[in-house]
One Martini backbone bead per residue (centre of mass of N, CA, C, O) as a GRO file, in nm:
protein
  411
    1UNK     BB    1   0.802   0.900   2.015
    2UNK     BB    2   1.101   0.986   2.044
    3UNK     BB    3   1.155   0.955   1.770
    4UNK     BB    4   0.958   1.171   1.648
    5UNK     BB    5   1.114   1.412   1.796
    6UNK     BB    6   1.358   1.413   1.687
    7UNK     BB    7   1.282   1.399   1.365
    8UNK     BB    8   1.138   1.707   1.411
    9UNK     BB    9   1.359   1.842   1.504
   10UNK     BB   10   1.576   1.826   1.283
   11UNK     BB   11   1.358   1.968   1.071
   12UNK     BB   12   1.332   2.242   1.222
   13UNK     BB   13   1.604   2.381   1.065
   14UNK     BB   14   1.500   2.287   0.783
   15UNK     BB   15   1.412   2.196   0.418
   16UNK     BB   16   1.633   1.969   0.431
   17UNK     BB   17   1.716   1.647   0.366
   18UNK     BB   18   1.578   1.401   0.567
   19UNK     BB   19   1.512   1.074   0.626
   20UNK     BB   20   1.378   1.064   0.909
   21UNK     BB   21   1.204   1.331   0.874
   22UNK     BB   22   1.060   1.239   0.618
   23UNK     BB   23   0.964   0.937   0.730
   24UNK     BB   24   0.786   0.945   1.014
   25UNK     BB   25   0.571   1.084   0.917
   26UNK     BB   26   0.488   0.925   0.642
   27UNK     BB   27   0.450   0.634   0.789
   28UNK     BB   28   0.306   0.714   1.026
   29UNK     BB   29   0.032   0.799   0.803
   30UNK     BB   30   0.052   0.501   0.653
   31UNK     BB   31  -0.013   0.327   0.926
   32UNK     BB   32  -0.292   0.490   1.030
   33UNK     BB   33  -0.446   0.348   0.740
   34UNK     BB   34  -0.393   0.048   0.814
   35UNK     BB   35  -0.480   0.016   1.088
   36UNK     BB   36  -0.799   0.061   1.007
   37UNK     BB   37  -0.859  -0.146   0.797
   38UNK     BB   38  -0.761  -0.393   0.993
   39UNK     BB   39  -0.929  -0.320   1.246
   40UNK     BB   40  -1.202  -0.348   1.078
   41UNK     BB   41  -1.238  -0.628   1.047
   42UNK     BB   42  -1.223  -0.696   1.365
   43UNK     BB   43  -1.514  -0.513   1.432
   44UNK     BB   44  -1.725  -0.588   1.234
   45UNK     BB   45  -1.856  -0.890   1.388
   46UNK     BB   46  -1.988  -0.701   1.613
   47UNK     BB   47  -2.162  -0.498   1.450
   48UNK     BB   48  -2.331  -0.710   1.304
   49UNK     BB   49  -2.438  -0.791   1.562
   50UNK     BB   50  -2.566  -0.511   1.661
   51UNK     BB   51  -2.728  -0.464   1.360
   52UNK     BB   52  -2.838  -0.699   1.212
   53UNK     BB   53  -2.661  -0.785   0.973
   54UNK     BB   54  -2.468  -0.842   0.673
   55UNK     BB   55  -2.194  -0.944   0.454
   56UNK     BB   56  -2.336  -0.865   0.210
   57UNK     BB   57  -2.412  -0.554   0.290
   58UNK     BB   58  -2.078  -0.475   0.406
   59UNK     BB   59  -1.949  -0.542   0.127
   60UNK     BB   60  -2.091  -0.369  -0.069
   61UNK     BB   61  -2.012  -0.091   0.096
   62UNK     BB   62  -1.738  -0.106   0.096
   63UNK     BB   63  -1.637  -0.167  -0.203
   64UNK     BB   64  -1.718   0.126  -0.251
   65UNK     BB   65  -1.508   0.269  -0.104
   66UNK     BB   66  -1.273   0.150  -0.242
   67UNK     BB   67  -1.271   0.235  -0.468
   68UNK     BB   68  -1.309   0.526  -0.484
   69UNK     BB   69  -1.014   0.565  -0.307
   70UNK     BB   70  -0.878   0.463  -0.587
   71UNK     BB   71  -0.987   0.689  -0.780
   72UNK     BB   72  -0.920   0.945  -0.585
   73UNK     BB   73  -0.592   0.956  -0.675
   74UNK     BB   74  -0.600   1.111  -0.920
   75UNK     BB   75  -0.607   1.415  -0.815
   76UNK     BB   76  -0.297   1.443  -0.823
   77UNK     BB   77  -0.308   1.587  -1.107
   78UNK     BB   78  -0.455   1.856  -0.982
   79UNK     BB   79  -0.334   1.925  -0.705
   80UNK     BB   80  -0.037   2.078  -0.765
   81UNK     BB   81  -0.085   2.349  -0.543
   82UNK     BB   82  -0.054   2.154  -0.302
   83UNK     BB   83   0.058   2.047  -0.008
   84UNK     BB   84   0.189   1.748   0.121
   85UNK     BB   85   0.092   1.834   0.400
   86UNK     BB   86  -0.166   1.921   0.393
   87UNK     BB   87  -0.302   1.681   0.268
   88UNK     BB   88  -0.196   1.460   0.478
   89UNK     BB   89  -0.353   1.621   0.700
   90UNK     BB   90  -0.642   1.596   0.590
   91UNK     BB   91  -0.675   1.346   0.583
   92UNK     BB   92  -0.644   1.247   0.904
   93UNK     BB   93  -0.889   1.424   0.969
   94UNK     BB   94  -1.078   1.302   0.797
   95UNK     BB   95  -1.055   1.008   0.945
   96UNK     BB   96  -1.102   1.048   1.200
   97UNK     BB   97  -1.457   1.147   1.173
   98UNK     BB   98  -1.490   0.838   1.004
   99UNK     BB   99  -1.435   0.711   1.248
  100UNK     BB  100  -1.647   0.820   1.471
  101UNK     BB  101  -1.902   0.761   1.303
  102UNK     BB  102  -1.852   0.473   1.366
  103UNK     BB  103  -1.854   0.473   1.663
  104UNK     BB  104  -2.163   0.621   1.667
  105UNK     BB  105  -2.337   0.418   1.476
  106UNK     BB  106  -2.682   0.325   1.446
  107UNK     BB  107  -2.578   0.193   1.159
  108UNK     BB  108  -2.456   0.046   0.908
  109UNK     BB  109  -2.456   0.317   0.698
  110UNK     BB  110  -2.336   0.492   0.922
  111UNK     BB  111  -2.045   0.300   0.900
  112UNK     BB  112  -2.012   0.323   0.625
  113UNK     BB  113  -1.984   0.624   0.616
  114UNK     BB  114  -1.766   0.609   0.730
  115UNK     BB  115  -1.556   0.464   0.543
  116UNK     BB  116  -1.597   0.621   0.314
  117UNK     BB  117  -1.463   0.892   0.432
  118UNK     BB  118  -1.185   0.776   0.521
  119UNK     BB  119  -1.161   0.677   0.204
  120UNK     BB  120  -1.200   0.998   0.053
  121UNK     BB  121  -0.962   1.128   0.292
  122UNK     BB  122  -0.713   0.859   0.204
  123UNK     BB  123  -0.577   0.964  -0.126
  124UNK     BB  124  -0.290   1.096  -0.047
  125UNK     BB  125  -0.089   0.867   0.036
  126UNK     BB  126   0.044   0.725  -0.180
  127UNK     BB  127   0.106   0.940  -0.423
  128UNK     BB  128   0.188   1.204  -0.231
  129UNK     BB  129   0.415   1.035  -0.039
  130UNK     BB  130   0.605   0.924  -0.289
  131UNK     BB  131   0.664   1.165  -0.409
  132UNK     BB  132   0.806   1.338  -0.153
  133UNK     BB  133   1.026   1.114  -0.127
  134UNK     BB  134   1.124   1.109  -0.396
  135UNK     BB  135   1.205   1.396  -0.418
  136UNK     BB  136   1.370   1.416  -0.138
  137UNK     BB  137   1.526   1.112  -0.256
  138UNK     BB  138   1.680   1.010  -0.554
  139UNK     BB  139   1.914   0.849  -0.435
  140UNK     BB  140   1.692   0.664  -0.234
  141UNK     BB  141   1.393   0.532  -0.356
  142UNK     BB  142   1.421   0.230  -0.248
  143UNK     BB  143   1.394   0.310   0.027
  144UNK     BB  144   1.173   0.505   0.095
  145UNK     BB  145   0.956   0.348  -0.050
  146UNK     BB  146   0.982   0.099   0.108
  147UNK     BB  147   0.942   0.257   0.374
  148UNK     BB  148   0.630   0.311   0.344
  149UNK     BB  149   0.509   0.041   0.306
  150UNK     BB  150   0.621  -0.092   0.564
  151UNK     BB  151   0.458   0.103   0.751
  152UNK     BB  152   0.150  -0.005   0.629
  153UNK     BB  153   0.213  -0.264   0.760
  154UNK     BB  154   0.277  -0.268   1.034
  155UNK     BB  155  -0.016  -0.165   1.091
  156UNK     BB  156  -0.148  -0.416   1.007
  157UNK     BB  157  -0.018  -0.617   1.198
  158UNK     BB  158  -0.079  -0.441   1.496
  159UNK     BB  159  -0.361  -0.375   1.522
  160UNK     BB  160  -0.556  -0.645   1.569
  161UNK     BB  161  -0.379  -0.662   1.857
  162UNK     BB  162  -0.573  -0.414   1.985
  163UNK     BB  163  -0.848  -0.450   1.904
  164UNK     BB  164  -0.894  -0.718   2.039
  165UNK     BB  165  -0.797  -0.587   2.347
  166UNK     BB  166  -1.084  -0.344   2.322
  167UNK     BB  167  -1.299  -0.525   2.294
  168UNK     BB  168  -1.262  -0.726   2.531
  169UNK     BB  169  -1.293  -0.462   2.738
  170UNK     BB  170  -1.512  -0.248   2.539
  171UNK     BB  171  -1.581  -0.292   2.293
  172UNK     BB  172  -1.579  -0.192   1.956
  173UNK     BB  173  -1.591   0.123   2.002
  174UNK     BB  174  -1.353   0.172   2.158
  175UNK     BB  175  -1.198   0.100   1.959
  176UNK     BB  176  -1.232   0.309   1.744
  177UNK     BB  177  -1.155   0.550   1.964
  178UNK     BB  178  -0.850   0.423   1.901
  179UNK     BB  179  -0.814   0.466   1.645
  180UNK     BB  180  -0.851   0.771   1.653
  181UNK     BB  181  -0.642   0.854   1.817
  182UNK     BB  182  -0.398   0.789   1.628
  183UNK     BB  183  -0.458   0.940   1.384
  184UNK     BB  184  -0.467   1.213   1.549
  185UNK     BB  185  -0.144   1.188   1.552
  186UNK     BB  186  -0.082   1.203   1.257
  187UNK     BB  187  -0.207   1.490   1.182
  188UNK     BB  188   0.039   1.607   1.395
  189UNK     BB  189   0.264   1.495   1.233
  190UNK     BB  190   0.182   1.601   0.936
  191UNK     BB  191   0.203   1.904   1.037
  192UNK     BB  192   0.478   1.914   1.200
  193UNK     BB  193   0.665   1.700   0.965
  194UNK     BB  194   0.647   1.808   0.706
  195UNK     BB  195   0.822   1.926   0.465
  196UNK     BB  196   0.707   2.261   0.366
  197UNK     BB  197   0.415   2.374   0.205
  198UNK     BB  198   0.124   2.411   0.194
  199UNK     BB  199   0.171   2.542  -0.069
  200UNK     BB  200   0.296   2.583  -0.333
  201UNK     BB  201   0.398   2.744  -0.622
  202UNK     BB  202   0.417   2.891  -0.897
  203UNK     BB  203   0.511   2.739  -1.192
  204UNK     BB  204   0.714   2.841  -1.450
  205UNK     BB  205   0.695   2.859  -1.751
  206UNK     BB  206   0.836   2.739  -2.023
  207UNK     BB  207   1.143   2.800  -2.236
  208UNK     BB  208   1.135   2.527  -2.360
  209UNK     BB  209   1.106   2.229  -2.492
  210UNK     BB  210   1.190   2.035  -2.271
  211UNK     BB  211   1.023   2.140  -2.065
  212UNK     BB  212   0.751   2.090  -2.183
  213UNK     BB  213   0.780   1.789  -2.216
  214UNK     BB  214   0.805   1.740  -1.904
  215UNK     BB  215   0.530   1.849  -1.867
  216UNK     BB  216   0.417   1.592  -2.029
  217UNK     BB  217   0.184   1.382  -1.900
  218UNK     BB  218   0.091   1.208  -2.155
  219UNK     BB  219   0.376   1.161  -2.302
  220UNK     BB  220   0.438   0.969  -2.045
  221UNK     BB  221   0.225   0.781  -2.034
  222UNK     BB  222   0.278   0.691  -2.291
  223UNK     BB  223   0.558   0.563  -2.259
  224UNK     BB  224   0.672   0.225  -2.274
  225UNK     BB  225   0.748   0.162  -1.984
  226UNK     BB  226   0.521   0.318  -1.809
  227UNK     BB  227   0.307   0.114  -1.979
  228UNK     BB  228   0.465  -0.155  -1.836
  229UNK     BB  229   0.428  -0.054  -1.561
  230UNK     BB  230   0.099  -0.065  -1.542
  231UNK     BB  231   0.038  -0.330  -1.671
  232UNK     BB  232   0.221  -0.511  -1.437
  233UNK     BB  233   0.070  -0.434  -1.223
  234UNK     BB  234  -0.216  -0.546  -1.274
  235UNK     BB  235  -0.104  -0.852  -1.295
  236UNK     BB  236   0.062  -0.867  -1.021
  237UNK     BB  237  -0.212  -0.867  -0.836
  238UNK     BB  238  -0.235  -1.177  -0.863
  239UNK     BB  239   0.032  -1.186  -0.617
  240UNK     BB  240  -0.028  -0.965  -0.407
  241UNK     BB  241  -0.081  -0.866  -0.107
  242UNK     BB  242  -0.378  -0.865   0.119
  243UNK     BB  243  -0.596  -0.935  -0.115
  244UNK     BB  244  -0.451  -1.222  -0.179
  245UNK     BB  245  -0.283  -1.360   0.066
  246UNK     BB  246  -0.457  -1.287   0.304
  247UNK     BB  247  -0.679  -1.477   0.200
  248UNK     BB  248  -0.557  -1.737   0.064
  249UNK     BB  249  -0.385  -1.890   0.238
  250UNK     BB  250  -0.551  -1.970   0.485
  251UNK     BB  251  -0.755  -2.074   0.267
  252UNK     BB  252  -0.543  -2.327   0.226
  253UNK     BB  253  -0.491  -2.423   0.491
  254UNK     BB  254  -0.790  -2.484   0.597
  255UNK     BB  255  -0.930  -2.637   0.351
  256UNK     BB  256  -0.684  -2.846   0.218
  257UNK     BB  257  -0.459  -2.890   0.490
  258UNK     BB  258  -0.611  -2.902   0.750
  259UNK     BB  259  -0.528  -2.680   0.929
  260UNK     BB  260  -0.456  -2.549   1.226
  261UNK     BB  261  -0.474  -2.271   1.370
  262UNK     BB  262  -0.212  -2.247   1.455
  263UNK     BB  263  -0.056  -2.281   1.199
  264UNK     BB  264  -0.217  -2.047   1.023
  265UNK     BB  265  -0.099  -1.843   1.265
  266UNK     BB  266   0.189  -1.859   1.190
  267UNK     BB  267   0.201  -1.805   0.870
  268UNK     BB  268   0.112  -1.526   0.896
  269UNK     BB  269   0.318  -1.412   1.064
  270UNK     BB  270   0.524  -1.460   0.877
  271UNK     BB  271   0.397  -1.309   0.625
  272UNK     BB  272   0.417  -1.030   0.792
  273UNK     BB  273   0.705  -1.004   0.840
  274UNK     BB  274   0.797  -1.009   0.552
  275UNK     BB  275   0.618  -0.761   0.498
  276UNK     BB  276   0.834  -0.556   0.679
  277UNK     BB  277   1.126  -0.640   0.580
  278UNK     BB  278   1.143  -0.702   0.249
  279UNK     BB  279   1.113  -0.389   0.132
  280UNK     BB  280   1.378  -0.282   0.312
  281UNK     BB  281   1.588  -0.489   0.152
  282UNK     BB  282   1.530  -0.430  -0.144
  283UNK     BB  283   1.538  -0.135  -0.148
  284UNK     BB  284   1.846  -0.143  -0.110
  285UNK     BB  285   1.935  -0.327  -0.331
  286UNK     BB  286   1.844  -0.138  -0.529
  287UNK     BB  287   2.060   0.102  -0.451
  288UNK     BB  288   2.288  -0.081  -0.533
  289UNK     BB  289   2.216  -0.195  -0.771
  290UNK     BB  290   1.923  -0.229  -0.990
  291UNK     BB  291   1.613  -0.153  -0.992
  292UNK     BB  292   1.519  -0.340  -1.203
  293UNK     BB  293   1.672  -0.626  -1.127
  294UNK     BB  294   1.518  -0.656  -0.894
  295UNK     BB  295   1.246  -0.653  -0.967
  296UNK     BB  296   1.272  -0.912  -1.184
  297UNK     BB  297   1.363  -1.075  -0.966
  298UNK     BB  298   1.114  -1.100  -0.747
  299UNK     BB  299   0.942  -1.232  -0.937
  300UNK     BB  300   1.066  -1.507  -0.979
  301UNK     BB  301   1.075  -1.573  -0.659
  302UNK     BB  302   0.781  -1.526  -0.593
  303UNK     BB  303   0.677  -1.720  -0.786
  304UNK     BB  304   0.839  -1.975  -0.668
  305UNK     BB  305   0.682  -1.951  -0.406
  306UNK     BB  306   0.434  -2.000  -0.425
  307UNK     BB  307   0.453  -2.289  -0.565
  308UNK     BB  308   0.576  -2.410  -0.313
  309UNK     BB  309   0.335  -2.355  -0.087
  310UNK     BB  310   0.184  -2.629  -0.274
  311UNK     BB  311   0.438  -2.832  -0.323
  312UNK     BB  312   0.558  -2.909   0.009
  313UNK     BB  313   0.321  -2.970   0.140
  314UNK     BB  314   0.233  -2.999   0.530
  315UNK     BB  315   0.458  -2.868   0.677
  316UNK     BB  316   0.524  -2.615   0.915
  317UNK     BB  317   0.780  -2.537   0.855
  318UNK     BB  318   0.764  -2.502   0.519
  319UNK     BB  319   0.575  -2.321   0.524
  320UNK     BB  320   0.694  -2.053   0.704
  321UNK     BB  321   0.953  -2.010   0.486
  322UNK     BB  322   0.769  -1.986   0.254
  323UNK     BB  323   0.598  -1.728   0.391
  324UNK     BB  324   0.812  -1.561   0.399
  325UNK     BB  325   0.879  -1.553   0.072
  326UNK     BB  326   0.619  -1.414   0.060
  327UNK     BB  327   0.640  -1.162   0.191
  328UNK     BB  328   0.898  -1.076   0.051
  329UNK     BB  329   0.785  -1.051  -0.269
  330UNK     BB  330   0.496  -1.003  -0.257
  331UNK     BB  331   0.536  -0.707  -0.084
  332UNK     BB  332   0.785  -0.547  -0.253
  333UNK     BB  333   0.660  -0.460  -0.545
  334UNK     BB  334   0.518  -0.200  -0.498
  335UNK     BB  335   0.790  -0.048  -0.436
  336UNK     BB  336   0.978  -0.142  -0.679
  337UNK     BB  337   0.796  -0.005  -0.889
  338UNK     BB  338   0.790   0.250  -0.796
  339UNK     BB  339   1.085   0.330  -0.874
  340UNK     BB  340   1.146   0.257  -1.171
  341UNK     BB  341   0.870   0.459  -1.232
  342UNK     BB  342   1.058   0.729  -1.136
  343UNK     BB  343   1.266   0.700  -1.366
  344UNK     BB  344   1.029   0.771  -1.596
  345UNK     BB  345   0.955   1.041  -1.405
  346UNK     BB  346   0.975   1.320  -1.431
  347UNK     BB  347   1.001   1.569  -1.057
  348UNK     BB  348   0.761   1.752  -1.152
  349UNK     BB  349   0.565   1.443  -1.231
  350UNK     BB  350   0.531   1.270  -0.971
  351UNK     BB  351   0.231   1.324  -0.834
  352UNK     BB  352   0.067   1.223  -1.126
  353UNK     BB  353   0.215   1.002  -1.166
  354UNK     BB  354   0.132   0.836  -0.901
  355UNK     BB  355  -0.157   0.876  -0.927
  356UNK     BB  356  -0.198   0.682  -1.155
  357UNK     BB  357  -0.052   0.425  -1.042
  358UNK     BB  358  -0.256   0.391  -0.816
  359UNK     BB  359  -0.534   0.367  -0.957
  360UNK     BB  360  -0.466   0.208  -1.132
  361UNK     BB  361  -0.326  -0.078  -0.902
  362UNK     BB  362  -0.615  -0.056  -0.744
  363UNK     BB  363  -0.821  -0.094  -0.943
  364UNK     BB  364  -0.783  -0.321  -1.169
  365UNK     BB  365  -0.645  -0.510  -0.944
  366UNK     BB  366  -0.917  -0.574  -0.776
  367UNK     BB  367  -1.018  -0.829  -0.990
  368UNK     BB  368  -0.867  -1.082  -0.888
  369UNK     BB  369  -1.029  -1.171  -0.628
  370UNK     BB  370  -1.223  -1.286  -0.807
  371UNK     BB  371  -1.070  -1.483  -1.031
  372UNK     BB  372  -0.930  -1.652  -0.798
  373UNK     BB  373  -1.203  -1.753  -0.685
  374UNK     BB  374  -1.276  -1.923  -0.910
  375UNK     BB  375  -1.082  -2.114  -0.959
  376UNK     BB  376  -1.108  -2.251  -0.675
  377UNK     BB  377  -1.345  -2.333  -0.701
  378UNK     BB  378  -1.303  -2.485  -1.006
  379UNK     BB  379  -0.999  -2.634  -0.909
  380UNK     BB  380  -0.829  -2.478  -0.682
  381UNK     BB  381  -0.520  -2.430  -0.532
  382UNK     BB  382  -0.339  -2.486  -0.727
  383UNK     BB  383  -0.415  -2.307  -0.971
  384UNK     BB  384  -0.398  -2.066  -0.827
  385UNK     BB  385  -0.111  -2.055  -0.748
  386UNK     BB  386  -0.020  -2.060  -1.054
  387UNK     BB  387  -0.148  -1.795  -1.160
  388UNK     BB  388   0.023  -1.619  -0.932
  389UNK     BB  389   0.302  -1.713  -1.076
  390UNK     BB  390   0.195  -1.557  -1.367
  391UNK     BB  391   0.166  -1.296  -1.307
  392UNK     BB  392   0.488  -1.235  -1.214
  393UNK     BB  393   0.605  -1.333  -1.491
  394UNK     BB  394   0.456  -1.175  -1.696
  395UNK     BB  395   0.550  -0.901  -1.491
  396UNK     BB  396   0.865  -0.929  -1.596
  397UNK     BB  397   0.846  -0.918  -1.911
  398UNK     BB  398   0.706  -0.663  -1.952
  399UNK     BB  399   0.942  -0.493  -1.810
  400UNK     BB  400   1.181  -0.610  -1.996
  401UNK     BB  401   1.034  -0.508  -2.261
  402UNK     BB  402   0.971  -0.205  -2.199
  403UNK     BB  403   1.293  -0.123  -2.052
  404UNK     BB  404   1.491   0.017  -2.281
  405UNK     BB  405   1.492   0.284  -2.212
  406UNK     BB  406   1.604   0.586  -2.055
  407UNK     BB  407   1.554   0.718  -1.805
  408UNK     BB  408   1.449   1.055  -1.662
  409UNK     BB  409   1.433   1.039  -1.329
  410UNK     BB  410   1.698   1.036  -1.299
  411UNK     BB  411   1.995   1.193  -1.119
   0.00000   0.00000   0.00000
């Protein structure tokens, strides 16, 4: 808290770009959007064991949930004239609610029902977040991108062993509205530290051919890089997040390499560090080399990593090594990929632009979940692996060879 009260100090001071105070705020309710989704985890088999409900159905409800939250990330099309402030504010507390009504739910419906509302009021965190950061530090995308990312492995990380030690103490409701009261804490950071009005102002119209063109949001998604890096997403989400690591990797360890417990959470714990520190070192890289080559590094890399991870047999060491290199360059892709993108998105169309990008990045590539799940089921864990390692390679291709006009974005 310390750090907050001061990076919010210095924002107070007026509207000028700092990092930390323009950090610290929208990091922060990052941070606790990803706490709610990992701490629910936690909760879930409580909660079912309570509600006397089954995983059938309560996948079906999330589902829901999810889909939804990540087609609403569109609005930011529209929302133009609403300030990063507010929106950010308005997640919070409507997340807030979201969480207490499942803390309060007297059936899995109405649990569910929590979730969804969370997942409904939680859509301007990504596309506005990013569109935010990027337009208030241009010379510095891929530092503050990464960091974005990063605040969210964060909530990640820790939030399992907080709730998993609310639920020993006072059982699955508490923990919940712990988790509710951390939201509540963001809501009051991101209304007190994001810089900037509540709305917009009215944007004068075009008074050149080039000034209508930065604002023709078609023809920039139109636009062969955009569309290679949107492609490159969808193509990628087959090898990184925590959608397809976090499911497969563990269950790699106990079903194929039948590693004890410790070993299994020993690997997951180096690829969630690697998650947290991964993407604010190659953000850095990229701001110091090249956004793109930066990129296409991480693929060829993180493809190498995935190989490996099946490749060098069951010892816990090379495991752990390994898993390192998956946390860092499968969780990097997504902060790096869009730096990339904000170069080739005039900076009056970054929220509208990231809008897209993350709608496109999280909802069709969601389906990668269920088809790496096939591939195991029928071949095995080593051809699943060597899939995402093609996923990968694919969109590094894609990258390569669409990213060849010069970047509208950049400073």
């Amino acid at each position: 808290m310390g750090l907050v009260r001061r990076s919010l100090a210095r924002g107070r001071g007026g509207d000028a770009p700092s990092l930390p105070s323009d950090l610290v705020p929208v990091g922060w309710s990052h941070a606790g959007q990803h706490a709610y989704v990992a701490g629910l985890g936690v909760v879930i088999p409580y909660a079912l064991a309570t509600f006397h409900s089954s995983y059938a159905v309560i996948g079906a409800l999330l589902a829901v949930a999810s889909v939804l939250g990540s087609l609403l990330q569109g609005l930011a099309v529209v929302a133009r004239r609403v300030g990063a402030r507010l929106l950010l504010t308005l997640q919070n507390v409507g997340s807030v609610i979201g969480v207490a009504l499942g803390a309060l739910a007297p059936t899995v419906l109405v649990f569910a029902a929590g979730r969804l509302l969370q997942s409904v009021a939680g859509w301007p965190q990504h596309p506005v977040g990013s569109a935010y950061l990027s337009a208030r530090h241009p010379r510095r995308r891929g530092t503050v991108l990464s960091w974005h990312v990063t605040a969210g492995n964060v909530g990640t990380l820790i939030a399992p062993a907080l709730v998993g030690v609310m639920i020993s103490l006072d059982g699955w409701r508490s923990a919940l509205w712990a988790l509710a009261a951390l939201l509540a804490t963001t809501a009051v950071v991101t209304a007190v530290g994001v810089r900037g009005p509540w709305r917009q102002p009215p944007q004068p119209a075009p008074t050149t051919a080039s000034a209508a063109e930065a604002h023709d949001l078609r023809r920039v998604l139109r636009s062969r890089p955009v569309v290679a890096l949107l492609v490159a997403g969808t193509v990628a989400a087959g090898g990184q997040g925590i959608g397809i690591i976090g499911l497969y990797a563990p269950a790699y360890l106990h079903d194929a390499l039948h590693a004890s417990t410790v070993v299994v959470s020993s690997v997951l714990t180096v690829v969630y560090v690697g998650a947290v520190v991964g993407p604010i070192l190659m953000g850095r890289l990229q701001d110091r080399l090249s956004h793109e080559g930066v990129l296409l590094a991480n693929y060829v890399l993180g493809a190498c990593a995935l190989l490996a991870f099946v490749a060098l047999g069951s010892s816990p060491r090379r495991l752990r090594v390994v898993g390192l290199l998956i946390g860092v360059f499968s969780y990097s892709e997504l902060s790096l990929r869009q730096t990339v993108f904000a170069d080739y998105v005039p900076g009056q169309l970054a929220r509208e632009g990231f809008g897209v990008f993350f709608t496109i990045s999280q909802t069709i590539g969601g389906v990668w979940v269920a088809v790496i799940g096939v591939v195991v089921a029928a071949h095995g864990f080593v051809p699943a692996f060597a899939l995402m390692a093609a996923t990968f390679l694919a969109a590094g291709l894609l990258v390569r060879i669409g990213t060849r006009s010069a970047p509208q974005g950049t400073p």
